[in-house]
C-alpha positions in Angstrom: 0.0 0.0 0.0 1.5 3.4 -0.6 0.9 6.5 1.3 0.6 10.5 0.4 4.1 12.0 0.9 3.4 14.6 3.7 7.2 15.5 4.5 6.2 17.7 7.1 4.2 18.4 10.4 0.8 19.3 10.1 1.3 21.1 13.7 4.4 23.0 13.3 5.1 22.8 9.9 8.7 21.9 10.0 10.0 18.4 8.7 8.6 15.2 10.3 11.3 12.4 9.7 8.8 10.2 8.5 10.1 7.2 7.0 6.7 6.0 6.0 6.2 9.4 4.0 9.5 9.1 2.3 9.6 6.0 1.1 5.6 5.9 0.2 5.6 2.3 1.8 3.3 1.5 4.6 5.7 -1.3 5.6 8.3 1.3 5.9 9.7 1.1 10.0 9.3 4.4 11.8 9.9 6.5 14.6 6.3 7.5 14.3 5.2 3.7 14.7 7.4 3.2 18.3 5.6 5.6 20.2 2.2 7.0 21.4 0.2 10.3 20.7 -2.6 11.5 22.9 -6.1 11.8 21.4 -5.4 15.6 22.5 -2.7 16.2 20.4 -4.2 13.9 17.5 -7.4 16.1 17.3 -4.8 19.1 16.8 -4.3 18.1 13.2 -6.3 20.0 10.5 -9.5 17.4 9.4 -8.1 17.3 5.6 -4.4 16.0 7.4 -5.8 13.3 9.8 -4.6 10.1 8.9 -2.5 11.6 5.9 0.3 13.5 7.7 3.0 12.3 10.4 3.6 15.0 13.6 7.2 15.4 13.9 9.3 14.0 17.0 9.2 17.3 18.3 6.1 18.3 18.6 5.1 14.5 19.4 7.3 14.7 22.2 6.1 17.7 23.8 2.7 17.1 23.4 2.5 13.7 25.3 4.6 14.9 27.7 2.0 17.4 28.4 -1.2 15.1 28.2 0.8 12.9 30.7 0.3 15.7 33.3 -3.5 15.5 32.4 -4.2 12.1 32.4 -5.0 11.8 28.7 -4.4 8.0 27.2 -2.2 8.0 24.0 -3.4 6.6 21.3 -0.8 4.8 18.5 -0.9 7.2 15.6 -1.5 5.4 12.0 -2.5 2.2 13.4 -6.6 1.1 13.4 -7.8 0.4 16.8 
């Protein structure tokens, strides 16, 4: 299956490091695929990006780390619950 190439984050606009996106394959192995994102940060991304664009690291990383201090479950992005 091949993917849209979104090279950067739909949050802060700067370059996601998604290996998925660059290579078009969904088998691709990613950072994005190792860790969680909260539903909060998740619902952050414009409707026409969801499920088309990866956040990058950065933002990832600061955005769970501030759900954490809210209680907020993370949610794997790109994988179907």
């Amino acid at each position: 299956m091949q993917v849209k190439r979104h090279h950067h984050c739909p949050l802060c606009g700067g370059p996601n490091s998604c290996a998925l996106a660059q290579t078009g394959d969904m088998a691709a192995s990613c950072w994005c695929r190792e860790i969680k994102f909260a539903p909060a940060t998740l619902a952050r991304i414009a409707t026409e990006l969801q499920e088309q664009a990866c956040i990058c690291p950065r933002c990832a990383t600061s955005m769970n780390e501030t759900s954490a201090d809210t209680g907020n479950t993370p949610t794997a992005l790109g994988d179907k619950a």
